[in-house]
Residue, then its C-alpha position, 0 to 999 in steps of 0.5 A: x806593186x798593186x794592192x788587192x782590196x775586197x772593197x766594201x762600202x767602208x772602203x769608199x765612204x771612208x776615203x780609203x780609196x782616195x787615199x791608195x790613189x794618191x799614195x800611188x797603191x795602185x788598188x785592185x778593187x775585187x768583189x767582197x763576195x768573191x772572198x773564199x771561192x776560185x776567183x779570190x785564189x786565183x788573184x792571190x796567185x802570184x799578185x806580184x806579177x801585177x804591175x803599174x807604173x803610172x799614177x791615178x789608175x786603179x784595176x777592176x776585177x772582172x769575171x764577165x760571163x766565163x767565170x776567169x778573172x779579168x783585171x781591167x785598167x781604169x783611171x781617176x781621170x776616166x771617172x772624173x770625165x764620165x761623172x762631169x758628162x753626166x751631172x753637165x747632161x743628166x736632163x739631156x740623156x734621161x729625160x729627168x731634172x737633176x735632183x736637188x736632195x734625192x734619196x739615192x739608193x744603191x743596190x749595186x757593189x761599188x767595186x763595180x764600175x757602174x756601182x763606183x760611177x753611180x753609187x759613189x763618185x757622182x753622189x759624192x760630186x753631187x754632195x748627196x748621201x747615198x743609201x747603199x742596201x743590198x735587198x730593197x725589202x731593208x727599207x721602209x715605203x717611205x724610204x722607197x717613195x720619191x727615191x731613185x735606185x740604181x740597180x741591175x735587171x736581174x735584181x729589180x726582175x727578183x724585187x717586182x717578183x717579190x711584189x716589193x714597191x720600187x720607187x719611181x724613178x730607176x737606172x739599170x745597167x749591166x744587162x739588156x733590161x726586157x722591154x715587157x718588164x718596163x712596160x709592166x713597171x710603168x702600168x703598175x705603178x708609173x715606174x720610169x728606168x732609164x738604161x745605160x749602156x756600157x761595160x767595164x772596158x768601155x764606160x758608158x756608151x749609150x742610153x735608153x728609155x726601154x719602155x719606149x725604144x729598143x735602140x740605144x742613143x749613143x752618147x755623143x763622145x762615143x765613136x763607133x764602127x760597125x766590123x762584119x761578123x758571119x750574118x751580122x755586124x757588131x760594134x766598136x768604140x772609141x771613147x776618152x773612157x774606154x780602157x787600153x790595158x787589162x790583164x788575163x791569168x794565163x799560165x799561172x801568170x797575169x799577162x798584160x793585153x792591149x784592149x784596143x786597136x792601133x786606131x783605139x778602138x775597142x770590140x764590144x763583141x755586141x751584134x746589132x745594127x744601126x739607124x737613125x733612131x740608134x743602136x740596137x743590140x741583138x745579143x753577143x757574137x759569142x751568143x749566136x748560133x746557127x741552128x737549123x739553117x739560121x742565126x739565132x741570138x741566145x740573148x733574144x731567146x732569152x728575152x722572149x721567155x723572160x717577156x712571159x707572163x709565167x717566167x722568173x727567169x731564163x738562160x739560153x744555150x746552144x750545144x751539139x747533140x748527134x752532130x746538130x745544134x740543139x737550143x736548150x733553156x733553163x727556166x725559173x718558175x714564177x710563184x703559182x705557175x706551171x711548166x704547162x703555162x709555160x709551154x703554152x704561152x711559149x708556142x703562141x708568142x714564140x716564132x717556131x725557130x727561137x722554140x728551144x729543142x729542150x727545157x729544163x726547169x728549176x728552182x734556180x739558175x746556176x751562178x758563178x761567184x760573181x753571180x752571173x749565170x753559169x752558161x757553162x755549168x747549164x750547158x754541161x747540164x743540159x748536154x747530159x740529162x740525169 
């Protein structure tokens, strides 16, 4: 029977994660702040159900987008094999010499698979002590200086919005990282980010400079296949780290699905197209809609309003009023600007299609307990003005 643990940085650092594998405890890692909300309750609800036969896996317990949690299976040999990749290709994927002594911070929850990757196994491979915080403000300027961070976009957009220093060399995953805040960081204060590509059920798939390039460079284990979507293509891979097994709570039960295909291919879902520069992923299958006669990719939209000079932050939705689709936005103020600024800049940089029918703006966005977006709660909102 699994164990479920609310792994913290102790859980780790202390080798209490090694010791489950090897013990055969088969861990469920679960965000710490997932403790006391639906998620935790959910995952206490007939754990009994969870069942793993081989030795050296571990599940990691994911919310996505939907708010339902996900238990997704990985391996200590997938995590061995990506760790090996990029120590053997650090210099070949970002363009950076591998440090000899850095200052490793990490702003990202290890019980995450990129947190995991980045915050633990590859420092512990590499004989460094890593500096885990939660808020950059924890440390001093000469802590920051010649460090590097791995973080996530929406973290270091609140970090540069607090006017905080970021050291010069940053790694962000999780979501698409807008090419306009590269493009600030590095005329600020010549801050370079390097992001990877990927996802719990994949591992790392590509990479990218998002100062310079739109397109991923997919790493050179990855297969891929492109499968036709309404409009577009979206992408699927194949990669000795793509998982094959997660499980879903259905019914007051976890059922066991097969993530890939009788090939071993996984659908990530994402829309894009291929080069020969790379991958460019528009958005997600699920984040378009057709609207007023054409395709729109919510995750663009998204990024157009978070290019803005006067935007902290944005989510995009589609919903149906009167029986049309109707482009709705959430919008978060920056410090000393104006609703009308923002509608201002929106109508010259905007093309006319990707201007929402509506906006709401507030002080902040609404958050599951994986502190995600609530796109269903926004699109409740929205749906239903007071």
């Amino acid at each position: 029977m699994s164990s479920l643990r609310y792994a913290d940085e102790d859980y780790f650092r202390k080798g209490q994660f090694q010791k489950d594998l090897s013990e055969g405890s088969e861990p469920v890692l679960i965000d710490p702040a997932w403790q006391n909300t639906i998620l935790s309750e959910i995952l206490s609800r007939k754990k009994e159900s969870i069942q793993i036969k081989k030795p050296n896996l571990f599940w990691v317990a994911t919310s996505g987008s939907t708010g339902k949690p996900k238990l997704v299976q990985k391996s200590w040999e997938q995590m061995s094999e990506e760790v090996y990749f990029w120590k053997s290709h650090f210099h070949s994927s970002f363009g950076w010499d591998l440090p000899k002594n850095p200052k490793w911070i990490v702003t990202v929850p290890l019980c995450h698979l990129y947190g995991l990757i980045w915050g633990f196994l590859f420092p512990l491979q590499m004989g460094w002590n890593p500096i885990s915080v939660k808020r950059l403000s924890e440390l001093t300027s000469d802590e920051i200086e010649d460090s590097y961070l791995i973080s996530t976009p929406n973290q270091i957009r609140n970090f540069h919005s607090q006017k905080k220093i970021l050291p010069k060399h940053i790694f962000s995953s999780g979501a698409k990282f807008p090419s306009e805040l590269a493009r600030v960081l590095r005329e600020e204060g010549k801050t370079n980010v390097r992001e990877i590509y990927g996802s719990t059920e994949t591992g790392a798939m590509g990479v990218r400079d998002p100062f310079w390039k739109s397109r991923f460079t997919i790493l050179p284990f990855v297969e891929t296949r492109l499968s036709q979507e309404e409009g577009g293509h979206s992408l699927e891979v194949k990669s000795k780290l793509v998982s094959e097994t997660a499980m879903e709570f259905v019914e007051e039960r976890w059922d066991t699905i097969r993530l890939t295909d009788e090939d071993g291919y996984f659908p990530t879902r994402d829309w894009g197209d291929f080069s020969t520069l790379g991958w460019n992923q528009i958005g997600r299958v699920d984040r378009i809609a057709k609207i007023k006669g054409k395709r729109i990719a919510m995750d663009l939209v998204e990024s157009l309003f978070l290019s803005l000079h006067s935007v902290s932050e944005a989510a995009v939705v589609c919903f149906e009023e009167n029986q049309n689709s109707i482009l709705g936005c959430y919008v978060v103020l920056k410090e000393g600007k104006t609703e009308e600024e923002v509608k201002s800049e929106m109508v010259k940089s905007f093309p006319h299609s990707h201007i929402p029918d509506t906006i709401r703006f507030s002080n902040s966005l609404p958050k599951l307990a994986n502190q995600k977006t609530d796109y269903i709660r926004i699109k409740k909102d929205l749906e239903n003005p007071i």
